[in-house]
C-alpha positions as CSV (number, residue, x, y, z in Angstrom):
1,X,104.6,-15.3,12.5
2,X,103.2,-16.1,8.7
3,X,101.2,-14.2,6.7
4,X,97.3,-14.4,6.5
5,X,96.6,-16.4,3.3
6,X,93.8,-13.2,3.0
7,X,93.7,-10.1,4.0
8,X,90.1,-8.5,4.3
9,X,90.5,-5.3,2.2
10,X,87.7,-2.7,1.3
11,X,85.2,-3.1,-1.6
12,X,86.6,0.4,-2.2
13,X,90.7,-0.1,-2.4
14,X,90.1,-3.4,-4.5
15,X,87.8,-1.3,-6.8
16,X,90.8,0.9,-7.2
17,X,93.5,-1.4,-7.3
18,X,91.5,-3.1,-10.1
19,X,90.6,-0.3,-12.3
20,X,93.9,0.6,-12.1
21,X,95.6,-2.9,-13.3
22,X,92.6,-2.9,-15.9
23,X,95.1,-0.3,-17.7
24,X,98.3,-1.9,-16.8
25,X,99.6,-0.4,-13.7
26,X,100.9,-2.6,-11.3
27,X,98.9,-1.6,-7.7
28,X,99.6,-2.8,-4.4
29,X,97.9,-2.3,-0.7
30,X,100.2,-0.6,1.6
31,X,100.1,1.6,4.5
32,X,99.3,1.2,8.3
33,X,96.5,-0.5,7.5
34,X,99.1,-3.6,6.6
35,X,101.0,-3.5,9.5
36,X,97.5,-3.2,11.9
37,X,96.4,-6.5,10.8
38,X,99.6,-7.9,11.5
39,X,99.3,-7.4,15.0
40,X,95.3,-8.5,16.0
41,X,95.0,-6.4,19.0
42,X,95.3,-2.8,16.9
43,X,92.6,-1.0,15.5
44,X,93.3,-0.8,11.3
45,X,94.0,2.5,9.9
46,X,93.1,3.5,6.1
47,X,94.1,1.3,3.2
48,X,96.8,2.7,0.5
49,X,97.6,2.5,-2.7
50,X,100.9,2.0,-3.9
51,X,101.3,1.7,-7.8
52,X,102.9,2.3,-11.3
53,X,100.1,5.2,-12.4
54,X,101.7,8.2,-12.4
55,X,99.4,11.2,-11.1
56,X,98.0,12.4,-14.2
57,X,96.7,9.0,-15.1
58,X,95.7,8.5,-11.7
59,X,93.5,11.9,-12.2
60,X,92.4,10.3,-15.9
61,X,91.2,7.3,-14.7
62,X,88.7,8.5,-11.6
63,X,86.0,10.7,-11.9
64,X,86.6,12.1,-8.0
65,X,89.7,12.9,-7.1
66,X,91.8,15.3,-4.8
67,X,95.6,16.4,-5.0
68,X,96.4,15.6,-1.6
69,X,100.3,15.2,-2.4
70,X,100.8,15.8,-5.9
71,X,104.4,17.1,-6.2
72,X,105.2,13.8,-4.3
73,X,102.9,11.4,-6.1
74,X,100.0,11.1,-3.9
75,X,96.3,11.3,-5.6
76,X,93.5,11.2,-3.2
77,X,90.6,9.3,-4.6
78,X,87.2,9.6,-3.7
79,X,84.6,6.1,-3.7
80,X,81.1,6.6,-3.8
81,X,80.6,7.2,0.0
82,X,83.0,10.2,-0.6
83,X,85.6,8.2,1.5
84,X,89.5,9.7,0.4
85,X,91.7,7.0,-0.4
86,X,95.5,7.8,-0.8
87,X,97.2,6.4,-4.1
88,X,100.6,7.1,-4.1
89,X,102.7,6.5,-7.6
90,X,106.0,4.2,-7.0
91,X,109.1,6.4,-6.1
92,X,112.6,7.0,-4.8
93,X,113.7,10.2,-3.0
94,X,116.5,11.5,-5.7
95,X,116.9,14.9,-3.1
96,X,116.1,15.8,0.4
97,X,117.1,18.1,2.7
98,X,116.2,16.3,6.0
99,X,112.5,18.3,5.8
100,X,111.6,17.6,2.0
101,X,112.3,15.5,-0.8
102,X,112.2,15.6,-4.5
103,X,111.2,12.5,-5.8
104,X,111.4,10.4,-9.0
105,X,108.8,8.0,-10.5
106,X,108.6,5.3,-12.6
107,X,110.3,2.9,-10.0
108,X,109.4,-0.6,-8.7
109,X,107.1,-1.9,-6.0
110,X,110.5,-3.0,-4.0
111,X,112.5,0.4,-4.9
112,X,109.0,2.0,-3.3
113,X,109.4,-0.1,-0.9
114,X,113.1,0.5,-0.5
115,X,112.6,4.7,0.5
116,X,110.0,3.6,3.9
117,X,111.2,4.6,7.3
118,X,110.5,1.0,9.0
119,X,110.6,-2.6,8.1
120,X,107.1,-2.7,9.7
121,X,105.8,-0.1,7.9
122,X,107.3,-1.7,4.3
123,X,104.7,-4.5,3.8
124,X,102.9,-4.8,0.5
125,X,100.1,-7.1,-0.5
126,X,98.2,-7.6,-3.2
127,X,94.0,-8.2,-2.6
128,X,93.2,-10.5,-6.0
129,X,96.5,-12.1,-6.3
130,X,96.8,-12.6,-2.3
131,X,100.7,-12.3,-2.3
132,X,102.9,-10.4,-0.1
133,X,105.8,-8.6,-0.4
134,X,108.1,-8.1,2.5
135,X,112.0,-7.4,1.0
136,X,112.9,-6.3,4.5
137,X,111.6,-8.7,6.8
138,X,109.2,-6.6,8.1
139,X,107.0,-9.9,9.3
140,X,109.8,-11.0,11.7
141,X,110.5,-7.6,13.4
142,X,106.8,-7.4,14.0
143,X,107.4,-11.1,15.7
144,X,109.9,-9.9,17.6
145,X,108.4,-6.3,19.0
146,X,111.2,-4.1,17.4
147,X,111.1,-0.9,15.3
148,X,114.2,-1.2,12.7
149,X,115.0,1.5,10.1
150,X,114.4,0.2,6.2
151,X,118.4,-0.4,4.9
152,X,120.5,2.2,6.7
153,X,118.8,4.4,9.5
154,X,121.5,6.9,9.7
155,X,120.5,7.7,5.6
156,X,116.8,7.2,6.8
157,X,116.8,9.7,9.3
158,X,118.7,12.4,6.9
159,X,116.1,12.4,4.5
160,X,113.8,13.2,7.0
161,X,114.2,13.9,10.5
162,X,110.4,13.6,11.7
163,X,111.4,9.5,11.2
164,X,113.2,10.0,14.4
165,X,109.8,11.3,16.2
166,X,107.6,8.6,14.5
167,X,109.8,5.8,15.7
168,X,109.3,6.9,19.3
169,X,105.5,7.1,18.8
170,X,105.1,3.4,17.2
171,X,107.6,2.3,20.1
172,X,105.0,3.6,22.2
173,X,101.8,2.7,20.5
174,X,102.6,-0.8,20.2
175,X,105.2,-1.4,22.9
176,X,108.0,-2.3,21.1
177,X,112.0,-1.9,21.4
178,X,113.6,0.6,19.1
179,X,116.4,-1.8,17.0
180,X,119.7,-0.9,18.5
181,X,121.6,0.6,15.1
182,X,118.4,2.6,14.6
183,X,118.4,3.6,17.9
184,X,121.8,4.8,18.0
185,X,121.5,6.4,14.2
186,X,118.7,8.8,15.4
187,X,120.7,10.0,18.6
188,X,123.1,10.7,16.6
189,X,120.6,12.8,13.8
190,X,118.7,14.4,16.7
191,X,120.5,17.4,15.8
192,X,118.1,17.9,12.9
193,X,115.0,17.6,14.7
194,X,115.9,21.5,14.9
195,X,115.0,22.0,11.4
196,X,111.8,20.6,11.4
197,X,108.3,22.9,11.5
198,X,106.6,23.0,14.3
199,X,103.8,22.0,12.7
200,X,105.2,18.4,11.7
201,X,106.6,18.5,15.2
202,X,103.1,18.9,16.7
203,X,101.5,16.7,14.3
204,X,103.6,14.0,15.8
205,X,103.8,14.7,19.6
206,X,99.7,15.1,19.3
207,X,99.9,11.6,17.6
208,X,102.1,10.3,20.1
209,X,99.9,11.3,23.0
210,X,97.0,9.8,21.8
211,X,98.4,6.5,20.7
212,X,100.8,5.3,23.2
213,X,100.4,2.7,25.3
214,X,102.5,4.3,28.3
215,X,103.3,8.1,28.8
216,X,106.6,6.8,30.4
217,X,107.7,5.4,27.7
218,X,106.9,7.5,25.1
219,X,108.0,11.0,27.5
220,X,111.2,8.8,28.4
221,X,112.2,8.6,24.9
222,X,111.2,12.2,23.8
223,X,114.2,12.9,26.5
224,X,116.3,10.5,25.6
225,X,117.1,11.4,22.1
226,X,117.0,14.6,22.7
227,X,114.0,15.9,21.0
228,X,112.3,17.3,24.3
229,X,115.5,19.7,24.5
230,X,115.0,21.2,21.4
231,X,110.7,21.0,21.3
232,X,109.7,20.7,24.7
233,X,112.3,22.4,27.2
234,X,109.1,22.2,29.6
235,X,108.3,18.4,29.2
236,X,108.9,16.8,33.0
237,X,111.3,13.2,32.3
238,X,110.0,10.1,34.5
239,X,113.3,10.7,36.4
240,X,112.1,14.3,37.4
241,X,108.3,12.9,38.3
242,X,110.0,10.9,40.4
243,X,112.5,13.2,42.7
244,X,109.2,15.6,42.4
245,X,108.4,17.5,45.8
246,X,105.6,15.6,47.4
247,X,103.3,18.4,47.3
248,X,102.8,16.7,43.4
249,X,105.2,13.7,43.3
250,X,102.1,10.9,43.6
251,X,99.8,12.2,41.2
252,X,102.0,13.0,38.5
253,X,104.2,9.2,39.1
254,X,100.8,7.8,38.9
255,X,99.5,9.4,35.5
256,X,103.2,8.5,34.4
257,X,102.4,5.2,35.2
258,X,98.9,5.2,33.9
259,X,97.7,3.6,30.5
260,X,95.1,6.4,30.2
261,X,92.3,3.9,31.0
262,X,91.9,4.5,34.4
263,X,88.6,5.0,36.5
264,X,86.3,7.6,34.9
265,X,87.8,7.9,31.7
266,X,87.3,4.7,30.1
267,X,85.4,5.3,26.3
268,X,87.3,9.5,26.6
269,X,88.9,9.9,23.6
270,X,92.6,11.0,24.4
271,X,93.3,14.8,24.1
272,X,96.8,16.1,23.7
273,X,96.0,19.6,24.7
274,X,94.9,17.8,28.3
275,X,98.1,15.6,27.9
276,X,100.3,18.0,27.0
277,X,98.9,20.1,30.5
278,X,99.6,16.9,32.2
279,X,103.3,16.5,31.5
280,X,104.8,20.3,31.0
281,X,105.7,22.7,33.6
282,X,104.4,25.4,30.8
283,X,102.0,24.0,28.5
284,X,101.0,27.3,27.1
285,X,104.6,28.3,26.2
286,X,104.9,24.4,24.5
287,X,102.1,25.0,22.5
288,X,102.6,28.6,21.1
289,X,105.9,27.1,20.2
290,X,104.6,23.9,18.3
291,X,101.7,26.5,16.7
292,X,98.9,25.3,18.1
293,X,95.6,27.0,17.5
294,X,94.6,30.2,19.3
295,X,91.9,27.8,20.7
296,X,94.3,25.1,21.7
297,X,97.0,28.0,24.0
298,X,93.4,29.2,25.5
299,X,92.7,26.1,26.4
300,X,95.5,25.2,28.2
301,X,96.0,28.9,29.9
302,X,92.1,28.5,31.3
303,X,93.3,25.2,33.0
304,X,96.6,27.3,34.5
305,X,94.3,29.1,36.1
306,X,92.0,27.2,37.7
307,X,90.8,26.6,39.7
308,X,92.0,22.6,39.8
309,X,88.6,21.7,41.7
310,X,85.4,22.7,43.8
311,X,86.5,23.8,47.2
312,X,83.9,22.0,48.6
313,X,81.0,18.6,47.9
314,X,78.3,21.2,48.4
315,X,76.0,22.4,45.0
316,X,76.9,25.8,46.0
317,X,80.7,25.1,45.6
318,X,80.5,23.3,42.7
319,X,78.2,26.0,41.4
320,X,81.1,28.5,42.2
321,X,83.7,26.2,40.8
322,X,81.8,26.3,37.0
323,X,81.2,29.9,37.3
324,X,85.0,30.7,37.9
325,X,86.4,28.1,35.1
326,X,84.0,28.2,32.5
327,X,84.6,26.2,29.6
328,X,87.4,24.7,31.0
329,X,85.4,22.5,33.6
330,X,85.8,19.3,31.5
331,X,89.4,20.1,30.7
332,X,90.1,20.6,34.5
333,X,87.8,17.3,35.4
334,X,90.0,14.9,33.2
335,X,93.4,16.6,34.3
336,X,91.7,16.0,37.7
337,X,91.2,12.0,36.8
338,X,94.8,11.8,35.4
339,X,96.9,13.0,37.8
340,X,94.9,11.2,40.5
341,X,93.5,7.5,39.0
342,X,90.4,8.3,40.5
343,X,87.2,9.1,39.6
344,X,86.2,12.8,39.3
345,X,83.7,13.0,43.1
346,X,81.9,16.1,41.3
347,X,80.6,13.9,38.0
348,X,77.1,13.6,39.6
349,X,76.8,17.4,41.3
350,X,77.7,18.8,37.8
351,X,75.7,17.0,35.5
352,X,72.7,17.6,37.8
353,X,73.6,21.7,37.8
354,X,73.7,21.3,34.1
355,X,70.6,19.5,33.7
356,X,68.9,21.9,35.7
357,X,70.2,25.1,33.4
358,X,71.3,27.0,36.5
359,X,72.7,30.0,35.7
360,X,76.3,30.3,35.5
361,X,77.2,33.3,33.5
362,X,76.3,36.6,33.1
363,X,74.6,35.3,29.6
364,X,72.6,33.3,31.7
365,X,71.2,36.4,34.1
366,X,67.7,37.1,33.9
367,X,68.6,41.1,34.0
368,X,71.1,42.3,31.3
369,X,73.1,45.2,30.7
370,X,70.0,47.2,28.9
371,X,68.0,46.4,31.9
372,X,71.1,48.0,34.2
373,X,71.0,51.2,31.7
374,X,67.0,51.7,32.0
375,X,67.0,51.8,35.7
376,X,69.9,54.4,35.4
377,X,73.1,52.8,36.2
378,X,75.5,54.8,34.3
379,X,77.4,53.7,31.7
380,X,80.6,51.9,31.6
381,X,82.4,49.7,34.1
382,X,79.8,50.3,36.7
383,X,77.4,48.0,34.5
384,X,80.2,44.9,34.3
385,X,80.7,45.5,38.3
386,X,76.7,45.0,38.9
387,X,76.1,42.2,36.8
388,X,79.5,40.2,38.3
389,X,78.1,41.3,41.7
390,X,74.0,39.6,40.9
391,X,75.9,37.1,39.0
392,X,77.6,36.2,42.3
393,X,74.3,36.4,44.0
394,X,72.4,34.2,41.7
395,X,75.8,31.5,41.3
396,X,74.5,30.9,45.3
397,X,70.9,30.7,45.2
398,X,69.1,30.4,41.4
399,X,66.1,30.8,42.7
400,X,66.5,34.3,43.1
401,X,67.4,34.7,39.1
């Protein structure tokens, strides 16, 4: 592979980059965004900035800007369309504890450079000068499909053990091969995953899940190195899927072998809270341990409950079905098309029910609680118990709403 002689960047970074070299700061384009249009079949992410501005000139020089990551260096600027842009100042870690680091500026591009977790992820190029900067051959591990820690991985991983997790997830995004040395360096720092928040930890599995290319091989490599022991005691390996009972052996080997395209969910946008119901024996106790929202654990305890599908092709039972799950009827459709590579039979029935606004909830009763009250039903439970029983009656025929 050889670098584009261009690279189209943004009206907006090269506005940046070139108000910032106006004052005589050396600025470079850096980020995912670099590595994306490397390899023509990603999606690019968002342009940064790397250069020699330290934050309070950063802050001097635009009108708009947000302290995204100050203590570390990281200005967010804002271009006319209100779109954040990251501009980080050159630095070196001088301190970490395997969660945070203390850094130092006033470094060079390739010292910047120098502190990244992967070669892949340590490409630099400039938009007016059209020159790139690749000190760890970056390029050819991109050419050859293989994630490789920047310099030594075992010092990589120490100064911050998420690298360990965000290896894994570009592994899986982009199909690659974890490099051998790097490979063996973060089983050997898994250890440290333990001192991570759950909120980074979640950041990354949510990432992961939405990204990969294969759920085997990203789940097969959460177990691997360890980090499902520690995280995600409830995450099922491949190996398990596959010596599963045969009640649910088939659906969950094919959803393993899914790429999450399958019929009926092409154009869905991936959702780990779905995902994450998938592939754990307890989601809810996963995510109250990774710190997901109180929306988030509902949402995966509603699909728990079920139940996982009408009990029958009529309108009544699908009727039923949305009265008894609620809100989690879309949740429970996609698990539905996951675990069986099929599409959902119910799409039509449901969107017709919906269409027509029949009633489905007490909300959606003609008579309400007042109504019960005035025609001297006593207070209390016994108004609950009347409107669940009419509900019941109107769920089977709306007409009689």
């Amino acid at each position: 592979m050889t670098f584009p002689a261009t690279l189209d960047v943004p009206s907006s970074v090269r506005q940046i980059i070139e108000r910032l070299e106006a004052e005589g700061y050396e600025s470079w384009c850096v980020g995912g965004a670099i590595r994306d249009a490397l390899l023509p079949s990603e999606e690019r992410g968002d342009f940064d900035v790397a250069t020699a501005a330290t934050p309070d000139r950063v802050q001097a020089l635009f009108p708009h800007t947000v302290p995204v990551g100050i203590k570390f260096g990281t200005i967010g600027v804002l271009d006319a369309e209100r779109t954040l842009h990251e501009v980080t100042t050159f630095r070196r870690d001088v301190r970490t504890d395997g969660r945070h680091a203390e850094v130092e500026f006033g470094v060079s591009l390739e010292e910047d450079l120098a502190r990244r977790d992967f070669t892949i992820n340590a490409i630099a190029y400039h938009p007016f000068r059209h020159e790139w900067r690749d000190p760890f051959q970056g390029q050819d591990d991109l050419d050859r499909r293989l994630i490789r820690a920047v310099g030594d991985p075992s010092q990589r991983f120490k100064e911050d053990y998420l690298r360990i997790l965000r290896g894994i997830r570009f592994a899986a995004r982009f199909g690659f091969q974890i490099e051998r040395d790097t490979w063996e360096a973060a089983h050997r720092a898994a250890a440290g995953l333990g001192g991570l928040s759950a909120e980074r930890v979640r950041d990354e599995w949510f990432k992961g899940l939405k990204t990969a290319k294969s759920l085997r091989h990203l789940v097969g490599q959460w177990v691997r190195i360890g980090a499902a022991t520690t995280w995600l005691p409830e995450l099922c390996s491949p190996e398990e899927i596959e010596q599963a009972n045969e009640e649910i052996g088939p659906m969950r080997r094919r959803a393993f072998t899914s790429e999450l395209d399958g019929p009926g969910l092409q154009g869905r946008v991936r959702d780990p809270i779905v995902l994450t119901q998938l592939l754990c024996l307890d989601p809810v106790a996963v995510l109250q341990r990774l710190k997901a929202s109180n929306r988030e654990i509902a949402r995966a305890a509603a699909m728990m409950v079920g139940p996982a599908e009408p009990d029958g092709a009529e309108e009544v039972a699908v009727r039923r079905w949305l009265a008894a799950v609620g809100a989690a009827a879309d949740d429970l459709a996609v698990l539905w098309v996951l675990r069986r590579q099929q599409p959902w039979p119910w799409e039509a029935l449901v969107r017709r029910i919906r269409e027509r606004g029949d009633p489905l909830t007490r909300a959606d009763l003609a008579i309400t609680g007042d109504d019960l009250l005035a025609a001297g039903v006593q207070p209390g439970p016994s108004v609950g118990k009347c409107l669940e029983s009419l509900l019941s009656v109107v769920v089977d025929n709306p007409a009689t709403n």
